[in-house]
C-alpha positions as CSV (number, residue, x, y, z in Angstrom):
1,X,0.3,2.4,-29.0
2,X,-3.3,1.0,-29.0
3,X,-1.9,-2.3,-28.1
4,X,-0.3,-0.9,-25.6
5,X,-2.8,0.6,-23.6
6,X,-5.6,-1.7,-24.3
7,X,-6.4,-2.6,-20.8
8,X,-6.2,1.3,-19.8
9,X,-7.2,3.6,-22.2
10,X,-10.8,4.9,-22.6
11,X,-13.0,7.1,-24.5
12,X,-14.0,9.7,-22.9
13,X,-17.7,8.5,-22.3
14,X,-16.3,5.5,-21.1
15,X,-14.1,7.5,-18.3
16,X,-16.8,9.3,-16.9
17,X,-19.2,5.9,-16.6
18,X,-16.2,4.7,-14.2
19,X,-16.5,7.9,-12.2
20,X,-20.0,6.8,-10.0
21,X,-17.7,3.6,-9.0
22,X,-14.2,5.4,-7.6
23,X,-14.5,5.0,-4.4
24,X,-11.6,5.6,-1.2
25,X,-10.4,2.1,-2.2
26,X,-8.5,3.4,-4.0
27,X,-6.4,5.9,-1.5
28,X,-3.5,3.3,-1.3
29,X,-2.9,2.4,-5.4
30,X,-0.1,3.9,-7.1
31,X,-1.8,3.7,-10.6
32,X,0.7,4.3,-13.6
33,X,0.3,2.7,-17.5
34,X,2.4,0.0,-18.8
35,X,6.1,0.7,-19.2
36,X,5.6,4.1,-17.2
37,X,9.4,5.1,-16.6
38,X,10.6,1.8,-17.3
39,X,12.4,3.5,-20.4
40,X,15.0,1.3,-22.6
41,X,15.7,0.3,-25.9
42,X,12.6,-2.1,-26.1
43,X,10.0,-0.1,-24.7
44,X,10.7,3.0,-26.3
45,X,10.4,1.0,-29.6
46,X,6.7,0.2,-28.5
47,X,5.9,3.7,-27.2
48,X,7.8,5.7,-30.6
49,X,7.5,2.7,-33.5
50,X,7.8,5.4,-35.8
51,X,10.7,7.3,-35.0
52,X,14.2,5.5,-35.8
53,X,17.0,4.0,-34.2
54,X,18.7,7.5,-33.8
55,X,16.3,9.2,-32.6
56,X,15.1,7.0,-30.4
57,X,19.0,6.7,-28.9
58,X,18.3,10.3,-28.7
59,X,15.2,10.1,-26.8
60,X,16.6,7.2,-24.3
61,X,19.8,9.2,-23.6
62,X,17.7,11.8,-22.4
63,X,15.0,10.1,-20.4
64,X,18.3,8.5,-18.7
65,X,20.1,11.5,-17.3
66,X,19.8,11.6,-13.9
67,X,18.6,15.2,-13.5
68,X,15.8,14.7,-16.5
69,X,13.4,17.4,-15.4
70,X,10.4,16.7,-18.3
71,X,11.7,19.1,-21.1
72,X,13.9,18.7,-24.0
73,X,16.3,21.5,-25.0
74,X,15.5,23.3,-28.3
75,X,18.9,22.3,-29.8
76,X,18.0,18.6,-29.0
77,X,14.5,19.3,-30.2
78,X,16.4,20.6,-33.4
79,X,18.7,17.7,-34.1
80,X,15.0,14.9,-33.2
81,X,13.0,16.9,-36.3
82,X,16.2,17.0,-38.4
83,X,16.9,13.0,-37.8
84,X,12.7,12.8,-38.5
85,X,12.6,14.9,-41.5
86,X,9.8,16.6,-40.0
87,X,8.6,19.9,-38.1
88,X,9.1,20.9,-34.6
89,X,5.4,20.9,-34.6
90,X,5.2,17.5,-36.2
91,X,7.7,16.2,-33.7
92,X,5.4,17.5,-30.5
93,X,2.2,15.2,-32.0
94,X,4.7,12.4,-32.4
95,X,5.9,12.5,-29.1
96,X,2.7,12.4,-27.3
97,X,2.7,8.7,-27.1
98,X,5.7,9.7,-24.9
99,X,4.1,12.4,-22.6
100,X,0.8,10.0,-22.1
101,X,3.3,7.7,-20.2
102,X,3.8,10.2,-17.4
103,X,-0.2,10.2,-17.2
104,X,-1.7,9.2,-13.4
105,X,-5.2,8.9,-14.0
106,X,-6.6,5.9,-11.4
107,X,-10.3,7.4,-11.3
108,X,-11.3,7.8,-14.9
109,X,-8.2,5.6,-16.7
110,X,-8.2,8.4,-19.0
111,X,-4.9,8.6,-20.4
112,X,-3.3,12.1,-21.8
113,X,-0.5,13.7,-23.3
114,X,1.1,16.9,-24.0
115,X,4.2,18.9,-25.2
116,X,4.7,22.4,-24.9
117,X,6.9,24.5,-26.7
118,X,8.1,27.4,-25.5
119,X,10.0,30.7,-27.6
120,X,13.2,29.6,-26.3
121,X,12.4,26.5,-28.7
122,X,12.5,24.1,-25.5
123,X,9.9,21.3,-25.8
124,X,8.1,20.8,-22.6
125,X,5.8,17.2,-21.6
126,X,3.3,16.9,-19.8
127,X,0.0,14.6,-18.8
128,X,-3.1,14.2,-16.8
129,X,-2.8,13.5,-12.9
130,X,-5.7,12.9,-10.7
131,X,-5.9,12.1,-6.9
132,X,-7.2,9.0,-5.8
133,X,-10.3,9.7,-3.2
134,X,-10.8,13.0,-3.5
135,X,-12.7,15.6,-5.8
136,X,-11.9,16.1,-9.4
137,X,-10.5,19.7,-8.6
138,X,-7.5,18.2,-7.3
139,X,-6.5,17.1,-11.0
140,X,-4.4,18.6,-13.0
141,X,-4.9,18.4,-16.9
142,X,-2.3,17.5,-19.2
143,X,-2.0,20.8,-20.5
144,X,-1.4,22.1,-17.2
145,X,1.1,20.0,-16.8
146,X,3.4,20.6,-19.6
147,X,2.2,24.6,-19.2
148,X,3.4,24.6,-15.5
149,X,6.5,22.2,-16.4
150,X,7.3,25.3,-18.7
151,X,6.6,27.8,-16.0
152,X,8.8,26.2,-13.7
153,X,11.7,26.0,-16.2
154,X,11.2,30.0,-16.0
155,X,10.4,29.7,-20.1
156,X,9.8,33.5,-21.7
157,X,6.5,32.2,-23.3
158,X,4.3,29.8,-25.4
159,X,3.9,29.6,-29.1
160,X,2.2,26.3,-29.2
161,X,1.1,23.0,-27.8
162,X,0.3,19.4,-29.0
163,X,-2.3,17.6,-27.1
164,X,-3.2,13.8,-27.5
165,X,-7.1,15.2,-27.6
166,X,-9.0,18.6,-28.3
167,X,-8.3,20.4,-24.9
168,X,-11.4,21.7,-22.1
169,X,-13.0,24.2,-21.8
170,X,-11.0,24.3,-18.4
171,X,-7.6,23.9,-20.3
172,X,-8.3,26.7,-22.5
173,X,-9.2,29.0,-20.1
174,X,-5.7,28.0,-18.4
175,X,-3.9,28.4,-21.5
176,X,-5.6,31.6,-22.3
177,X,-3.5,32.7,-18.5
178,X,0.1,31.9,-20.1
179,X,-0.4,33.3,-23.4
180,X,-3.4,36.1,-23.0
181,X,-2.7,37.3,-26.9
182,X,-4.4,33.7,-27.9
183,X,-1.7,33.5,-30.7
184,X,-0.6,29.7,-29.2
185,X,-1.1,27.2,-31.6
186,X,-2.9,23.9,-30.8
187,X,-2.1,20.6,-32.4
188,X,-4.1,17.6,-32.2
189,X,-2.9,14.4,-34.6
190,X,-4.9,14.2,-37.8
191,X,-6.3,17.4,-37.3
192,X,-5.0,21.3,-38.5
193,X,-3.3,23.6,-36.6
194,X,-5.8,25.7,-34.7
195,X,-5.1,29.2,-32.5
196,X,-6.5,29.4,-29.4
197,X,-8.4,32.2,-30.1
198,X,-10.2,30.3,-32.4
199,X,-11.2,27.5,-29.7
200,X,-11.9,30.2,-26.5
201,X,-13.4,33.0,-28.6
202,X,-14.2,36.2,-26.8
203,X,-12.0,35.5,-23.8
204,X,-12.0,36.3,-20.2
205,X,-8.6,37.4,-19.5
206,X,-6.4,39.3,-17.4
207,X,-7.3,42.0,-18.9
208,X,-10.8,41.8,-17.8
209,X,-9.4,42.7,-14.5
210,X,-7.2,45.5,-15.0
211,X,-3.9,43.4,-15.6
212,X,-2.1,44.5,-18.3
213,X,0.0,40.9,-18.8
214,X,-0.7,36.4,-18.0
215,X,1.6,34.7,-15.9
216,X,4.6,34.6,-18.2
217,X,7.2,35.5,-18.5
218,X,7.5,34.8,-14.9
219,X,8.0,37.7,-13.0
220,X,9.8,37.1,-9.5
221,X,8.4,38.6,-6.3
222,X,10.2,40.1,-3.4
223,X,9.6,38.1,-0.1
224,X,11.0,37.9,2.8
225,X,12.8,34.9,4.6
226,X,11.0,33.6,7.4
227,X,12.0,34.2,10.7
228,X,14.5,31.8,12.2
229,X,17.2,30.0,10.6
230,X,15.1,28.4,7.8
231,X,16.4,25.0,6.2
232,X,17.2,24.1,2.8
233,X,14.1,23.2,1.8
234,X,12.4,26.2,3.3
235,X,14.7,28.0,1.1
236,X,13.9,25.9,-1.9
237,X,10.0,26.7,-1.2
238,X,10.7,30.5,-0.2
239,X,12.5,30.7,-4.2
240,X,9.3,28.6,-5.6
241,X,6.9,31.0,-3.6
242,X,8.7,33.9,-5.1
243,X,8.2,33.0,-8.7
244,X,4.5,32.2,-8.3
245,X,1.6,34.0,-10.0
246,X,-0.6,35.4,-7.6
247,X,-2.1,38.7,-8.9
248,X,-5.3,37.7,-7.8
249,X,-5.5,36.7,-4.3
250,X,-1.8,38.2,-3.9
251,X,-1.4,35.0,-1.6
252,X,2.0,33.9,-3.2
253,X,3.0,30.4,-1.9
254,X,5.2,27.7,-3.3
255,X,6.7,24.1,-2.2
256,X,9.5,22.5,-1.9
257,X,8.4,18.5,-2.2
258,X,11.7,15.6,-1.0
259,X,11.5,12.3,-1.6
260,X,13.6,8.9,-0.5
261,X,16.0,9.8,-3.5
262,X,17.2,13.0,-2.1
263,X,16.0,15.1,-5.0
264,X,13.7,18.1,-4.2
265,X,10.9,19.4,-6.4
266,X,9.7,22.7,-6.7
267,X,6.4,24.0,-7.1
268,X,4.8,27.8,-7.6
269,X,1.2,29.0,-7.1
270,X,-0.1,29.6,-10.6
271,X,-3.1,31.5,-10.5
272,X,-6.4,32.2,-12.8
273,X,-8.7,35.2,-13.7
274,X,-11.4,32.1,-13.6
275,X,-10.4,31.0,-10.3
276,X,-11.1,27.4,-10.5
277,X,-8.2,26.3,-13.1
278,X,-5.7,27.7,-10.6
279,X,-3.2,25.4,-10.2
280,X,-1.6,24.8,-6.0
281,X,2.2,24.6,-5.5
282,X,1.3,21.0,-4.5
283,X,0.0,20.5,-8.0
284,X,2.8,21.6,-9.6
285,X,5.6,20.5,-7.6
286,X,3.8,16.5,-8.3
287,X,4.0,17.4,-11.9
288,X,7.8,18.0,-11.9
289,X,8.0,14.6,-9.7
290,X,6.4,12.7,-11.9
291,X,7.9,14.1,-15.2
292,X,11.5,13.7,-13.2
293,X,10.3,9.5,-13.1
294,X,9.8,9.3,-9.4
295,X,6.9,8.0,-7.5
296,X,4.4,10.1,-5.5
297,X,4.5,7.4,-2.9
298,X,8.4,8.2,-1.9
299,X,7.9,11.6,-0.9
300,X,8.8,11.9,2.2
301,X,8.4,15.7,3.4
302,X,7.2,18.4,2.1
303,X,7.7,22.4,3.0
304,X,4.8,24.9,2.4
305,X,6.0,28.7,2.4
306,X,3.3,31.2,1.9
307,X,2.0,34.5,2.7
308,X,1.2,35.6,6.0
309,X,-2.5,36.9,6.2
310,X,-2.9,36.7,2.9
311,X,-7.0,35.7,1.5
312,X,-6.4,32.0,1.2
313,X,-4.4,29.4,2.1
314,X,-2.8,25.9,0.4
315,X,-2.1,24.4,3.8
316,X,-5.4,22.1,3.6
317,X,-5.7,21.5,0.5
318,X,-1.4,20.3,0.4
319,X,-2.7,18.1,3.9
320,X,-5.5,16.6,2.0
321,X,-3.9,15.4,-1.3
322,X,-0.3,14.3,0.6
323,X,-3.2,12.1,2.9
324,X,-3.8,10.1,-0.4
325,X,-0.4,9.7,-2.4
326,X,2.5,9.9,0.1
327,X,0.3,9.4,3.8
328,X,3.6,9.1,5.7
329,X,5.3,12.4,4.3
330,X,5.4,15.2,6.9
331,X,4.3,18.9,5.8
332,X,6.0,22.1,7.1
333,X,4.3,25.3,7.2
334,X,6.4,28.4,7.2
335,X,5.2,32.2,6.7
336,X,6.7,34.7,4.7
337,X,6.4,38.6,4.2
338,X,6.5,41.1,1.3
339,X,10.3,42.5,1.6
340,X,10.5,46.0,2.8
């Protein structure tokens, strides 16, 4: 894996020395690591060398299906750690090299992985993304990745996560929405199993708030259609905006993303006591593109549908980010209500 990604991988020290010289040059580059997507026999040898033949059939058969959506079914995830002779949790660290692939990162070149699991037993990848030209807010952390890939995937709740490097302060804060008990489990490679409460000890929480529960198990809100005769994909972002997290701001939003394939994307608001490790419909719906193995550069529109009045708004910031990965794809703004 080292081999690999020789000419892209970086410490961490490394990454941010690399940040002074990122300039808008970079607006136009579709940045992705060697053999990103291009999955087949030979290159998932060089990403998994130590899984065998089966399980990498396994893997590949997977990846292939035409509606891949970034998570791997808990019986499938059964059947990889039998064929490994390992642990489920085993099997997330080994399949990091897997989840760094999906990583986007042409600022610092800082590649990441993760895999969530979820109760159901479903594994869930994930990795870094970061927008080319414009501030580092606009990124979204491996672990939010794979957490908002199993939020979108409607998952109950999560009971651990394997990351390819000890997570942020900002990731644990953003983990600490999704499972507020800080009984996850985090597992780095070479390293034991650590709970989260252990790594964001005495939390701020939900709780510090007056909410009584984190973002899952997702909890659906009731909002209204907007006016008109709304199109599929208004639709498809009126359902995302519905299952997004907003207790907060209240200022439920969600996206519906389409690209030259003719497969739609979805992506909820997923909100943070902290404020800042909130992750945009935008965000999330560009997660579940890239984890699905298509490009950001071939969306083509994109419909916004968010609350009318509400304290905020993810019409500027959705304008700002499309400007640098998909500049020709047209955004839609429609307005919804709380149902009577």
């Amino acid at each position: 894996m080292a081999d690999m990604f020789s000419n892209k991988a970086v410490n961490r020290r490394s990454a941010l020395a690399t940040l002074g010289s990122a300039g808008l040059g970079l607006l136009a580059m579709q940045w992705a690591p060697a053999d990103a997507m291009d999955f087949h026999k030979e290159s998932l040898g060089k990403i998994l060398p130590k899984f065998n033949d089966k399980s990498r059939e396994q893997i590949l058969r997977l990846l292939q299906a035409p509606d891949f959506s970034g998570h791997i079914p808990a019986s499938e995830a059964t059947l990889l750690a039998a064929s490994e002779r390992k642990t489920v949790e085993r099997l997330m660290v080994d399949l990091l090299p897997l989840a760094r692939t999906y990583a986007r990162p042409p600022i610092s070149n800082y590649l990441v992985g993760a895999v969530a699991c979820g109760i159901s037993g479903n594994l869930y990848l994930g990795a870094n993304i970061e927008i080319p030209g414009h501030s580092l807010g606009f990124s979204v952390h491996g672990e939010q990745f794979a957490l908002s890939n199993a939020y979108m995937h409607s998952e109950q709740g999560i009971t651990a996560i394997a990351v390819t490097a000890a997570p942020c302060g900002h990731c644990r804060q953003f983990m600490n929405e999704l499972a507020p008990s800080g009984d996850i489990q985090v597992l780095i490679a070479d390293s034991p199993a650590v709970k989260l409460t252990a790594l964001l000890p005495m939390a701020f929480g939900p709780k510090d708030l007056g909410f009584k529960d984190g973002a899952l198990p997702v909890k659906e809100v009731n909002l209204a259609r907007p006016k008109g005769q709304p199109d599929d994909m208004t639709l498809t972002a009126l359902d995302a905006a519905r299952k997004s997290y907003a207790p907060y701001t209240k200022a439920h939003s969600g996206i519906a993303m389409g690209t030259k394939s003719g497969r739609v994307y979805k992506g909820a608001y997923i909100e943070n006591v902290a404020f800042n490790p909130s992750l945009s419909p935008l965000q999330t719906a560009l997660a579940a593109l890239i984890v699905a193995g298509e490009d950001m550069a071939t969306i083509t529109r994109v419909t916004l549908v968010e609350l009318w009045n509400a304290k905020i708004s993810q019409k500027s910031v959705s304008e700002a980010a499309l400007t640098a990965v998909a500049p020709a794809a047209v955004l839609q703004v429609a307005q919804t209500k709380m149902a009577v």
